[in-house]
mmJSON file of the N, C-alpha and C atoms, coordinates in Angstrom:
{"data_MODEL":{"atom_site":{
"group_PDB":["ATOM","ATOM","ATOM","ATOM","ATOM","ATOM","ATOM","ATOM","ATOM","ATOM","ATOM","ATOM","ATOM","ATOM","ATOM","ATOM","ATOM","ATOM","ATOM","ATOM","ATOM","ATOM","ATOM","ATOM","ATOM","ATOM","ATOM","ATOM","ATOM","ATOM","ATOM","ATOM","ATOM","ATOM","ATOM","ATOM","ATOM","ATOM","ATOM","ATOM","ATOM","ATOM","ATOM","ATOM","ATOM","ATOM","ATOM","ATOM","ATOM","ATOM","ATOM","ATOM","ATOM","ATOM","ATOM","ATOM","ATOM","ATOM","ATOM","ATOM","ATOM","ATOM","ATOM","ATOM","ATOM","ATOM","ATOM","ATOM","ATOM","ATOM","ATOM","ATOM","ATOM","ATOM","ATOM","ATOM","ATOM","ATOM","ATOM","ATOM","ATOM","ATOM","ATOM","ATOM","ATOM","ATOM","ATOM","ATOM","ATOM","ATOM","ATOM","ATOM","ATOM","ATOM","ATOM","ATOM","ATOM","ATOM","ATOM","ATOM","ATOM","ATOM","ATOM","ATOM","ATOM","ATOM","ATOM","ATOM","ATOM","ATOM","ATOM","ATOM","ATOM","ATOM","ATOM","ATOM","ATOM","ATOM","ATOM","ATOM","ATOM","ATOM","ATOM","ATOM","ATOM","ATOM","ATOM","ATOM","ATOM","ATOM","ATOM","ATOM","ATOM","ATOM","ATOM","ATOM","ATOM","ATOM","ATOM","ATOM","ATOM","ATOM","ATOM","ATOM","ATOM","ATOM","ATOM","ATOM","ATOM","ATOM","ATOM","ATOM","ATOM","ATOM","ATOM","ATOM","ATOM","ATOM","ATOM","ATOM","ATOM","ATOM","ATOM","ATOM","ATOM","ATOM","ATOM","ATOM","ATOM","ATOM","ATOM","ATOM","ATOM","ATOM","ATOM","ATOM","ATOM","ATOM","ATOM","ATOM","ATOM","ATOM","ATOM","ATOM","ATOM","ATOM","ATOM","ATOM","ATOM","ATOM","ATOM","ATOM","ATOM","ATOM","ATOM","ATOM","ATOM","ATOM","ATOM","ATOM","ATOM","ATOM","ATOM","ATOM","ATOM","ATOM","ATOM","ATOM","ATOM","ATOM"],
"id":[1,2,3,4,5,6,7,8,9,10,11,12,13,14,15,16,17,18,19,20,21,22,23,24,25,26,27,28,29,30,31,32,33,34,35,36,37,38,39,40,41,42,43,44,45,46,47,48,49,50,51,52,53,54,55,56,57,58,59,60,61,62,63,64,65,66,67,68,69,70,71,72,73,74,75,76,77,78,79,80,81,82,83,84,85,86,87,88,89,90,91,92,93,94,95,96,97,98,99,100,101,102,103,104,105,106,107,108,109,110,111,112,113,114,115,116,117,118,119,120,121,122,123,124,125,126,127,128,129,130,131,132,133,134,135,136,137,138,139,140,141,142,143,144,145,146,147,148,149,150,151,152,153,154,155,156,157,158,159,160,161,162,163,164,165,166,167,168,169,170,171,172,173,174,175,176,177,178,179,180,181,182,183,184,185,186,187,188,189,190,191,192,193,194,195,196,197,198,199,200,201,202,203,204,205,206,207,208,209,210],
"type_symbol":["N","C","C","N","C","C","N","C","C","N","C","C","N","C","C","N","C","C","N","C","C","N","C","C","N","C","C","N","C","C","N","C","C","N","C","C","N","C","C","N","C","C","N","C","C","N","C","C","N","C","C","N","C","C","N","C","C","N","C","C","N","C","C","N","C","C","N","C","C","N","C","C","N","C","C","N","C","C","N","C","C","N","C","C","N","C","C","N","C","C","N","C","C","N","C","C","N","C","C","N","C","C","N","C","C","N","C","C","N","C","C","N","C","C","N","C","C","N","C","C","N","C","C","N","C","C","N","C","C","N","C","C","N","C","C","N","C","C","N","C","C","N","C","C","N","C","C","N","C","C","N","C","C","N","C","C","N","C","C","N","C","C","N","C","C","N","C","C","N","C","C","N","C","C","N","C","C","N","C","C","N","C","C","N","C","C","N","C","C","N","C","C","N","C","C","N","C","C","N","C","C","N","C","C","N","C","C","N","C","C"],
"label_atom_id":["N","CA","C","N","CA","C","N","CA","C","N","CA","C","N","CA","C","N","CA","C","N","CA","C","N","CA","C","N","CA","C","N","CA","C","N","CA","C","N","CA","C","N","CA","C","N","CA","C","N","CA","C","N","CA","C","N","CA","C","N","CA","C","N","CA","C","N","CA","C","N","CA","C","N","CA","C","N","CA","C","N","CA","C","N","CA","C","N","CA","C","N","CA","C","N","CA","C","N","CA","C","N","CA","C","N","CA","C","N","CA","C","N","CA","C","N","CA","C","N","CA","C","N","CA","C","N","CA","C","N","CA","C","N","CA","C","N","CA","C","N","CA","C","N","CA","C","N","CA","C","N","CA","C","N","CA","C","N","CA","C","N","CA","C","N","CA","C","N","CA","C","N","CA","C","N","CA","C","N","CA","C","N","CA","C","N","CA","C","N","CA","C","N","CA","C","N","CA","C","N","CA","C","N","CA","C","N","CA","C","N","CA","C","N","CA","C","N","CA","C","N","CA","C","N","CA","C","N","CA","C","N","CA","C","N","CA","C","N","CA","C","N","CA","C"],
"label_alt_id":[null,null,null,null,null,null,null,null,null,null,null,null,null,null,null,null,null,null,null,null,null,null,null,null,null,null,null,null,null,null,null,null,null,null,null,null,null,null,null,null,null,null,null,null,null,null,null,null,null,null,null,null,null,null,null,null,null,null,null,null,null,null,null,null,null,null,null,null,null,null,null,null,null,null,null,null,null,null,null,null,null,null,null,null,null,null,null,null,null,null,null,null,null,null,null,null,null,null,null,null,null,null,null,null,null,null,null,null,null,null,null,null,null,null,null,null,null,null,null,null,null,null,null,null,null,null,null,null,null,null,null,null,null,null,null,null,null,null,null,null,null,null,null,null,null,null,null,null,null,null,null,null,null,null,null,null,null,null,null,null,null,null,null,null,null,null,null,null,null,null,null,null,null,null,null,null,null,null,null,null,null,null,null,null,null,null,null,null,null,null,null,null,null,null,null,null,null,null,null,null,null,null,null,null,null,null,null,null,null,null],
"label_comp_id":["UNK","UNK","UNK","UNK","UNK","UNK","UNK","UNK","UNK","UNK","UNK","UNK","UNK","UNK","UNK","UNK","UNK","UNK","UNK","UNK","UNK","UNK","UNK","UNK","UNK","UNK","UNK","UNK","UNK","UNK","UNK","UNK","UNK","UNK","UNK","UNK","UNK","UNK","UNK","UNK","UNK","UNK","UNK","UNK","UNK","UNK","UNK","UNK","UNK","UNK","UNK","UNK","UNK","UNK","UNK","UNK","UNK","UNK","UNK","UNK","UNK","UNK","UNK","UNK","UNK","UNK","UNK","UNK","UNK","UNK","UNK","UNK","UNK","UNK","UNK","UNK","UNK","UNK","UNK","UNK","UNK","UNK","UNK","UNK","UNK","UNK","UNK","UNK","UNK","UNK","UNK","UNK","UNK","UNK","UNK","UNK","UNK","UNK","UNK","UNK","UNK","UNK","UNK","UNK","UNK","UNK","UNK","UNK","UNK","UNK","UNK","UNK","UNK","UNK","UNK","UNK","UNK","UNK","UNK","UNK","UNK","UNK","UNK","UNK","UNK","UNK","UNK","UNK","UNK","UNK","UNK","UNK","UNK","UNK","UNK","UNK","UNK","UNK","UNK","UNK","UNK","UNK","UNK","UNK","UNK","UNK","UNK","UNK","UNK","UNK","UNK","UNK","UNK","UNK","UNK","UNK","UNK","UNK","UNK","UNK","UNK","UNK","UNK","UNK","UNK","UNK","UNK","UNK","UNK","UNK","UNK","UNK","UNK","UNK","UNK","UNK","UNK","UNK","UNK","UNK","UNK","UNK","UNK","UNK","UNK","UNK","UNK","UNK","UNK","UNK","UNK","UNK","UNK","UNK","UNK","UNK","UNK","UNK","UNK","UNK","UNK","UNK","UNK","UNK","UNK","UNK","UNK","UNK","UNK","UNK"],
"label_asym_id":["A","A","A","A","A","A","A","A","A","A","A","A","A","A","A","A","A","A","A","A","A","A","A","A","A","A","A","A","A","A","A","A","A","A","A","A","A","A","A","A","A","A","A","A","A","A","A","A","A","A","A","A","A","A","A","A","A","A","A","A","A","A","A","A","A","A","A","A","A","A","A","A","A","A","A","A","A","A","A","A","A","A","A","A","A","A","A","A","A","A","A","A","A","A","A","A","A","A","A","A","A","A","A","A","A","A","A","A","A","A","A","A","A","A","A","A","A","A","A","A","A","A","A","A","A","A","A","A","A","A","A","A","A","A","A","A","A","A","A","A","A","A","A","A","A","A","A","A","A","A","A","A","A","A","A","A","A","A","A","A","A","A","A","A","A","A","A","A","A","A","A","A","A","A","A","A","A","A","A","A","A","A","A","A","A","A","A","A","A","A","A","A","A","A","A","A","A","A","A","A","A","A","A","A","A","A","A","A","A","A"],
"label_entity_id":["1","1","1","1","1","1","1","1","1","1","1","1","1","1","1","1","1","1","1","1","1","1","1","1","1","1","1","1","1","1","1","1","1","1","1","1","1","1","1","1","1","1","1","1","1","1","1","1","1","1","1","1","1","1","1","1","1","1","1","1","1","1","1","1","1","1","1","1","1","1","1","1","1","1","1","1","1","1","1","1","1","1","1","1","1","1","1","1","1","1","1","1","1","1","1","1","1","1","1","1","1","1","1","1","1","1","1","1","1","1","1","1","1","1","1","1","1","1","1","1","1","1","1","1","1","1","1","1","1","1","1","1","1","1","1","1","1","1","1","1","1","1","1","1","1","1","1","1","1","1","1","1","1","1","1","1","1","1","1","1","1","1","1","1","1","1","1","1","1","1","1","1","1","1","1","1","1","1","1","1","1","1","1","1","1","1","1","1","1","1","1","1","1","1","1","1","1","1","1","1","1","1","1","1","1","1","1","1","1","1"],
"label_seq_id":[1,1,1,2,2,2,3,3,3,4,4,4,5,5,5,6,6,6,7,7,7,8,8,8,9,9,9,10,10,10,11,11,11,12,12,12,13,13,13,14,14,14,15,15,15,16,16,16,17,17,17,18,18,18,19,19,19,20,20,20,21,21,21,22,22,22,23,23,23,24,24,24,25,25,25,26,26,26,27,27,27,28,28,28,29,29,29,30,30,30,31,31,31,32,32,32,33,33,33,34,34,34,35,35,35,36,36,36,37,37,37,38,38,38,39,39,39,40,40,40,41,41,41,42,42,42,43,43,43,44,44,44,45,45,45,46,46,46,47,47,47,48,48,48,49,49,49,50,50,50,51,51,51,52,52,52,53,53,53,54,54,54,55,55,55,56,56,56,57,57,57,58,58,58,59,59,59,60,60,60,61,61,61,62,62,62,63,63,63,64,64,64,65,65,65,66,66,66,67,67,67,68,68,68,69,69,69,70,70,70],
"pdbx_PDB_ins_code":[null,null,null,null,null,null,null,null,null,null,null,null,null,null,null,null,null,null,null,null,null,null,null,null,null,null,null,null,null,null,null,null,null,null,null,null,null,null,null,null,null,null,null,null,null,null,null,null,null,null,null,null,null,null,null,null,null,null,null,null,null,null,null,null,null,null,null,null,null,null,null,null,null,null,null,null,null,null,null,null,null,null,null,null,null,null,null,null,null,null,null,null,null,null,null,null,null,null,null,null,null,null,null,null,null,null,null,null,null,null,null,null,null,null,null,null,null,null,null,null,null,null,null,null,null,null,null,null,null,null,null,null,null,null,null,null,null,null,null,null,null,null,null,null,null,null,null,null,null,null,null,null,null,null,null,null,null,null,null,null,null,null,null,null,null,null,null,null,null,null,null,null,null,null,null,null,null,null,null,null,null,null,null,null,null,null,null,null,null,null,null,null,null,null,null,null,null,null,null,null,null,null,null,null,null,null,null,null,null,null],
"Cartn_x":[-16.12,-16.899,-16.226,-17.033,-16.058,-16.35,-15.331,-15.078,-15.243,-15.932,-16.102,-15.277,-15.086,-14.701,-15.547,-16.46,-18.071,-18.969,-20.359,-21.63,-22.106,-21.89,-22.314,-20.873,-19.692,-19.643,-20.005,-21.248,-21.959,-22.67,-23.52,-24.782,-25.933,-26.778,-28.047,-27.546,-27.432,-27.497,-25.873,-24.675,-23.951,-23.717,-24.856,-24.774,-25.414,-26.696,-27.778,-26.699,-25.723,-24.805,-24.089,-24.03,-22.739,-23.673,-24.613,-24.771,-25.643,-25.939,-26.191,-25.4,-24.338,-22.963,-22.492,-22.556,-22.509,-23.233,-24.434,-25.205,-25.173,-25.237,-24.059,-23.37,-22.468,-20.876,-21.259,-21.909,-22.151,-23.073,-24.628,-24.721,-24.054,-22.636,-22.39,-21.124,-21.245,-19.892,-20.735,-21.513,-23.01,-23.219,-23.335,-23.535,-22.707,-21.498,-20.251,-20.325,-20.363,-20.209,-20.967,-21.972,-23.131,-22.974,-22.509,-21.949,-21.04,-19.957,-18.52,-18.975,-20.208,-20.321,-21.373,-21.811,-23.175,-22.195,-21.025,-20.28,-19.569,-19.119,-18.414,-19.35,-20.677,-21.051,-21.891,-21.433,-21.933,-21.132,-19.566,-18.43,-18.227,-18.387,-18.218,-18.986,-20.53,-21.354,-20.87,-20.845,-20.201,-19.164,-17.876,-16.846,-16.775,-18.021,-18.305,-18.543,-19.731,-20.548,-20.03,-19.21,-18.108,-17.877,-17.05,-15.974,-16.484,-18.017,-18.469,-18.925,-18.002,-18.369,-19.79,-20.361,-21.271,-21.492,-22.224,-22.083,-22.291,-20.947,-21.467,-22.08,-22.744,-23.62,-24.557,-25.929,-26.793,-26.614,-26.078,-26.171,-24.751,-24.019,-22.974,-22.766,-24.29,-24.478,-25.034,-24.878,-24.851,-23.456,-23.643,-21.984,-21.922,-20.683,-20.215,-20.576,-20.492,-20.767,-22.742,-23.198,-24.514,-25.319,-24.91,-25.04,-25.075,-27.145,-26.935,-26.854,-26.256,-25.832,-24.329,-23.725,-22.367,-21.525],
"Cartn_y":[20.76,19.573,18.374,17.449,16.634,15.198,14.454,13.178,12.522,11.213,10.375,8.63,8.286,6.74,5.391,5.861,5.18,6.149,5.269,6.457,6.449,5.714,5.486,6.86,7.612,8.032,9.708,10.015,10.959,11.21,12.733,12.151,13.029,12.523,12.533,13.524,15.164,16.282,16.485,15.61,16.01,15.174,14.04,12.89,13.666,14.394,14.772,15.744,16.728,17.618,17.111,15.926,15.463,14.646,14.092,14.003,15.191,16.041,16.875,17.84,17.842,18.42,17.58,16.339,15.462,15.437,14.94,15.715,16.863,17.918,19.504,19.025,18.704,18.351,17.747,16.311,15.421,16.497,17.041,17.854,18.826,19.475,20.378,19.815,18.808,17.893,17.556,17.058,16.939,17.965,19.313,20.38,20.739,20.656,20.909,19.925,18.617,17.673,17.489,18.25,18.418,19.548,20.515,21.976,21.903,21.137,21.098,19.916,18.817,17.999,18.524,19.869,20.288,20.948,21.874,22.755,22.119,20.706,19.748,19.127,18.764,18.689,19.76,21.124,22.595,22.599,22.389,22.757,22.002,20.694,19.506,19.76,19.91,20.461,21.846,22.872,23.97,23.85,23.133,22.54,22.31,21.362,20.191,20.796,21.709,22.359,23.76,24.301,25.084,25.56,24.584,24.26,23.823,23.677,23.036,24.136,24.829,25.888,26.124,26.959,27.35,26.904,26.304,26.102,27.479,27.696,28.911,29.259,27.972,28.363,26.917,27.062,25.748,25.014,24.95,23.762,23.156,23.294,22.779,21.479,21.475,20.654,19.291,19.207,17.412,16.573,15.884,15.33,14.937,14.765,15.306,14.385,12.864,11.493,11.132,12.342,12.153,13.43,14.237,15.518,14.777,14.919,14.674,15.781,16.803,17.486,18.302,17.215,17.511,16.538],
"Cartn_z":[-18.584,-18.888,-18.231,-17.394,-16.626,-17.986,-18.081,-18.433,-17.407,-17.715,-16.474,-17.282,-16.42,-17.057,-17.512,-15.993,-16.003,-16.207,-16.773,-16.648,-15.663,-14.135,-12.917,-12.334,-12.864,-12.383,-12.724,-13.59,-13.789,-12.786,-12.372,-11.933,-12.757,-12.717,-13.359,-14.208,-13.781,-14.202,-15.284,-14.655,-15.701,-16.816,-16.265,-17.439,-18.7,-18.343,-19.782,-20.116,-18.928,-19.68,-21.059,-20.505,-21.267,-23.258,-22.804,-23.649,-24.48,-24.015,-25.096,-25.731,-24.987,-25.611,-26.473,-26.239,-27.414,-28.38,-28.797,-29.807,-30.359,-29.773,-30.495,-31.235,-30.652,-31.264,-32.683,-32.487,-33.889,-34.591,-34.233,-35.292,-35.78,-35.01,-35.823,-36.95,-36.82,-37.632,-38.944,-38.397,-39.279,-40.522,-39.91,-40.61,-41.569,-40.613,-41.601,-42.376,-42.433,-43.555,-44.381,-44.292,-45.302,-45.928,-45.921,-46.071,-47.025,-46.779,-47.68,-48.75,-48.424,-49.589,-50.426,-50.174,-50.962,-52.027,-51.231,-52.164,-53.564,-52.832,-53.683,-55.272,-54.506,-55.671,-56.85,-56.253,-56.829,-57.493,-57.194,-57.746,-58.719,-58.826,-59.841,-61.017,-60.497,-61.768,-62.358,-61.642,-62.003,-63.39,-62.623,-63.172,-64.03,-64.566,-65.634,-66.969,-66.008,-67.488,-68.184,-67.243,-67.282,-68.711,-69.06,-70.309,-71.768,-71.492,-72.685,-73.574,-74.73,-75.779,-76.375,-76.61,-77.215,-78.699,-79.053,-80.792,-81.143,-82.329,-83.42,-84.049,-84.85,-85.65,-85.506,-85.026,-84.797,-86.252,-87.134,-87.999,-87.545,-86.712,-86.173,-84.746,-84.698,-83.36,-84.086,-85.694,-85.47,-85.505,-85.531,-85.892,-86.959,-87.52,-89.372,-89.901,-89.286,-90.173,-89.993,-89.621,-88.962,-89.971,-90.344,-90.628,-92.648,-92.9,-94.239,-94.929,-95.151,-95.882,-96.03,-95.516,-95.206,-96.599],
"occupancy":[1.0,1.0,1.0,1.0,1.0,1.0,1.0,1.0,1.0,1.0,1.0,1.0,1.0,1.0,1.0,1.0,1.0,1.0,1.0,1.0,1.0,1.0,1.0,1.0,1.0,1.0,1.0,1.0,1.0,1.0,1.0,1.0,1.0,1.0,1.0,1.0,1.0,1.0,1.0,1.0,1.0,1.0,1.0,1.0,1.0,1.0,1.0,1.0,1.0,1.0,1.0,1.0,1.0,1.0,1.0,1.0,1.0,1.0,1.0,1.0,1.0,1.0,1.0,1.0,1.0,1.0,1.0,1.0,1.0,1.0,1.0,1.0,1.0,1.0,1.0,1.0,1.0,1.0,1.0,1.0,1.0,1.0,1.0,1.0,1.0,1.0,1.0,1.0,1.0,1.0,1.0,1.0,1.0,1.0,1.0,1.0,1.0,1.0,1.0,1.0,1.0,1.0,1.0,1.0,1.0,1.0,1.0,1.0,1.0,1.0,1.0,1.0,1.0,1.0,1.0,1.0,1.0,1.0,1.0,1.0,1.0,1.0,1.0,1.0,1.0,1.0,1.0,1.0,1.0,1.0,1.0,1.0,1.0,1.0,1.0,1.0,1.0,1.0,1.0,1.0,1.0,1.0,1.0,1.0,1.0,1.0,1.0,1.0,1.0,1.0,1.0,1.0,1.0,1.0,1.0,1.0,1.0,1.0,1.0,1.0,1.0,1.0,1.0,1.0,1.0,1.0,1.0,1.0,1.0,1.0,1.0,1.0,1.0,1.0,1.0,1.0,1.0,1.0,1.0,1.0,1.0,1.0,1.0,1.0,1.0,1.0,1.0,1.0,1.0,1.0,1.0,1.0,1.0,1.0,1.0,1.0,1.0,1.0,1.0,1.0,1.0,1.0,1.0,1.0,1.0,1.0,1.0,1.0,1.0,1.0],
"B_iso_or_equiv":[0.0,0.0,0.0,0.0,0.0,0.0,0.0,0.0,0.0,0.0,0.0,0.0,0.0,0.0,0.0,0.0,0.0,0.0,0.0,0.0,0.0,0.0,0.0,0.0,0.0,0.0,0.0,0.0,0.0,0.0,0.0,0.0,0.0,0.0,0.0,0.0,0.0,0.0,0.0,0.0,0.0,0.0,0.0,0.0,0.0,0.0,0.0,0.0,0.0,0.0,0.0,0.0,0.0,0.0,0.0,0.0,0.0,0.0,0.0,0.0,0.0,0.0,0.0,0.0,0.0,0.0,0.0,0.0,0.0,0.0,0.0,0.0,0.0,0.0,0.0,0.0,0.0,0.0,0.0,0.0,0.0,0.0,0.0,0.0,0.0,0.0,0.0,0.0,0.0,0.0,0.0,0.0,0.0,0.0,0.0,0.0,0.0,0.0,0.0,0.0,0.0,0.0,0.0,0.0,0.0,0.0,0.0,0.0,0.0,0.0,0.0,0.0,0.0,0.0,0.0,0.0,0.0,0.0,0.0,0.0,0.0,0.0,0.0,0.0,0.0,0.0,0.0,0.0,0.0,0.0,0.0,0.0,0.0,0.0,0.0,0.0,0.0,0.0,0.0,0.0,0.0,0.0,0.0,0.0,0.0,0.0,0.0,0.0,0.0,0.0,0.0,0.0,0.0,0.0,0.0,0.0,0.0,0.0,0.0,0.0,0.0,0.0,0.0,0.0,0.0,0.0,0.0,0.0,0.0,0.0,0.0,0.0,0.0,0.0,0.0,0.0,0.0,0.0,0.0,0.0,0.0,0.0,0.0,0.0,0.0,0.0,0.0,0.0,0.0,0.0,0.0,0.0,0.0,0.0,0.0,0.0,0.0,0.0,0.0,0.0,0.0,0.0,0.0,0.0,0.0,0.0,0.0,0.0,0.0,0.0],
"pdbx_formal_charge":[null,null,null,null,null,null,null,null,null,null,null,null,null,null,null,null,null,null,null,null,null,null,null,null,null,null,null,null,null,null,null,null,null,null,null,null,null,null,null,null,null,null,null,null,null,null,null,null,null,null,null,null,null,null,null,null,null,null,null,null,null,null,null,null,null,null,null,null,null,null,null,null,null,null,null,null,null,null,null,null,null,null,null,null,null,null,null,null,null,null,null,null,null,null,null,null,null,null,null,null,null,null,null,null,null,null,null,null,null,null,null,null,null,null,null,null,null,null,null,null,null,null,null,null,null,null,null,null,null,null,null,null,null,null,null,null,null,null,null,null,null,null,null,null,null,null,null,null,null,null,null,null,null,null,null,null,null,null,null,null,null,null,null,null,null,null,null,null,null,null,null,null,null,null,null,null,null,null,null,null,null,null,null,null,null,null,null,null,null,null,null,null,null,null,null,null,null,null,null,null,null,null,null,null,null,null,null,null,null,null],
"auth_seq_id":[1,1,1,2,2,2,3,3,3,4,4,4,5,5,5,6,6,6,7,7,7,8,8,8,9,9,9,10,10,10,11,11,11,12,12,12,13,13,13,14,14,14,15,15,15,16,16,16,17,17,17,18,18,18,19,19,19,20,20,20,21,21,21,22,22,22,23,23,23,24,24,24,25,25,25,26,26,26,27,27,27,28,28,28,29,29,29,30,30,30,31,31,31,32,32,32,33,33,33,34,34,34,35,35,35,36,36,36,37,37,37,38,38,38,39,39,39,40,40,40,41,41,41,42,42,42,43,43,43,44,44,44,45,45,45,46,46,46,47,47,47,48,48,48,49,49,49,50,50,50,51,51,51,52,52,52,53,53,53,54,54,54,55,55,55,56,56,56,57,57,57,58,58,58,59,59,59,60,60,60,61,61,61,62,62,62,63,63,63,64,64,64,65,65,65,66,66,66,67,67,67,68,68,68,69,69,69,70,70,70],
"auth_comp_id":["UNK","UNK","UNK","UNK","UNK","UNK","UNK","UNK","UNK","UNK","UNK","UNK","UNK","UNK","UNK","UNK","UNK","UNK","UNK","UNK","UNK","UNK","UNK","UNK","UNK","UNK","UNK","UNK","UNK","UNK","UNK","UNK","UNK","UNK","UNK","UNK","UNK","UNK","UNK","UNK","UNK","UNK","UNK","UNK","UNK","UNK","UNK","UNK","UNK","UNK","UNK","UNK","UNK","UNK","UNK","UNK","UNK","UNK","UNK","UNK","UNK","UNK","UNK","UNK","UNK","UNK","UNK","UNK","UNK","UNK","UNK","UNK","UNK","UNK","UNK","UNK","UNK","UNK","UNK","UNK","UNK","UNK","UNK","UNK","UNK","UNK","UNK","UNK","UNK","UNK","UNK","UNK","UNK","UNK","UNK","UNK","UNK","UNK","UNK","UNK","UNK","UNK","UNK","UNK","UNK","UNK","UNK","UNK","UNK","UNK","UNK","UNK","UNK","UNK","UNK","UNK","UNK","UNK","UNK","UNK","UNK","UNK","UNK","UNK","UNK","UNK","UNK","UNK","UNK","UNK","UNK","UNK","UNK","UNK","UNK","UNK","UNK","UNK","UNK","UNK","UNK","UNK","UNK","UNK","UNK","UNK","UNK","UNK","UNK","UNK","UNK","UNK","UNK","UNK","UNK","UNK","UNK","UNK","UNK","UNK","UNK","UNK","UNK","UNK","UNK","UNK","UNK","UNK","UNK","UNK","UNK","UNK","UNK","UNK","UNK","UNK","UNK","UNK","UNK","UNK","UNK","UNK","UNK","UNK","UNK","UNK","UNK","UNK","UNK","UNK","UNK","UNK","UNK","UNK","UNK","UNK","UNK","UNK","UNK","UNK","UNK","UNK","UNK","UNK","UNK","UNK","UNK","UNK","UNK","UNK"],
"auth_asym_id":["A","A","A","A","A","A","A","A","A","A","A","A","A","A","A","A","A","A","A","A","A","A","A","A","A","A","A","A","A","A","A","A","A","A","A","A","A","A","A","A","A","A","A","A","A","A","A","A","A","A","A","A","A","A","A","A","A","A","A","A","A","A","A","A","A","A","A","A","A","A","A","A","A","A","A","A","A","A","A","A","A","A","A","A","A","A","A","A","A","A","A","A","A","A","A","A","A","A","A","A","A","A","A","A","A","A","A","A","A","A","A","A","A","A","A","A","A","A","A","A","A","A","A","A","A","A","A","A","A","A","A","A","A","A","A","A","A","A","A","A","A","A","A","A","A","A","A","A","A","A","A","A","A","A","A","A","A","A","A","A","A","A","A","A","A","A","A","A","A","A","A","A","A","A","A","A","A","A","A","A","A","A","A","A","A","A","A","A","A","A","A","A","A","A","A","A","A","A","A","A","A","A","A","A","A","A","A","A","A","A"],
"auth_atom_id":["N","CA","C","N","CA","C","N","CA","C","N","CA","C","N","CA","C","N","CA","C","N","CA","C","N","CA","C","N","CA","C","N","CA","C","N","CA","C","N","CA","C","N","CA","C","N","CA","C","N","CA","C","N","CA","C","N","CA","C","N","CA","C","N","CA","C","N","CA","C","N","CA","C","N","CA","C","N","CA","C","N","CA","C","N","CA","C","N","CA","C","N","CA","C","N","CA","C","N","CA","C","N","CA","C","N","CA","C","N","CA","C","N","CA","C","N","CA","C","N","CA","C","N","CA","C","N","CA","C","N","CA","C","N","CA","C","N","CA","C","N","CA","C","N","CA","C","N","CA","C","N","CA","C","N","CA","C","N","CA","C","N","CA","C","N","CA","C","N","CA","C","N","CA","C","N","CA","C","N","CA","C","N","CA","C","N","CA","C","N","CA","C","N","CA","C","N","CA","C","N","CA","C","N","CA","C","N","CA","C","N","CA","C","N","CA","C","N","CA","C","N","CA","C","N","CA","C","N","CA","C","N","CA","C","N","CA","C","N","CA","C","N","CA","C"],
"pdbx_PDB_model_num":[1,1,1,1,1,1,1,1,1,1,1,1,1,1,1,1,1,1,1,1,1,1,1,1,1,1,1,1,1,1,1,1,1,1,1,1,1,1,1,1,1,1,1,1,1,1,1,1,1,1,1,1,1,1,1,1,1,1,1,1,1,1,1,1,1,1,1,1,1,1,1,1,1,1,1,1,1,1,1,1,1,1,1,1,1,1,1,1,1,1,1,1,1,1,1,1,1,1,1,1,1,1,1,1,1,1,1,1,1,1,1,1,1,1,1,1,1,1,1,1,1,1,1,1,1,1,1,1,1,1,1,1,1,1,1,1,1,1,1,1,1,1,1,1,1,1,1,1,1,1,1,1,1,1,1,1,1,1,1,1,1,1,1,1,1,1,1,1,1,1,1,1,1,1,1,1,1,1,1,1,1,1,1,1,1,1,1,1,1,1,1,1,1,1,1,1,1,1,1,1,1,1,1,1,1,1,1,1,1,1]
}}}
């Protein structure tokens, strides 16, 4: 792939080379960065909801100062 310093010292044919190797490039940076931030926020929710226990017994899901028969 030639580097040029100017775009006058491309010509026609390795200029479009060049920029569509460029575009590649950004979409595939693109891809990847959309890829690793999809996982991130899979993982976070994942994460989140993870850890949160099952109530034992459904008369256990109000809270105690809320709960009139406590």
């Amino acid at each position: 792939m030639a580097h040029a310093t100017h775009v006058s010292d491309f010509s026609p044919e390795e200029g479009l080379r060049e920029i569509n190797a460029d575009r590649t490039r950004r979409s595939w940076i693109a891809a990847v960065l959309f890829v690793v931030s999809a996982a991130g926020v899979a993982a976070g929710a994942y994460f989140s909801y993870r850890d949160v226990p099952a109530p034992a017994n459904p008369a256990n899901n109000a809270p105690g100062l809320l709960d009139p028969y406590h």
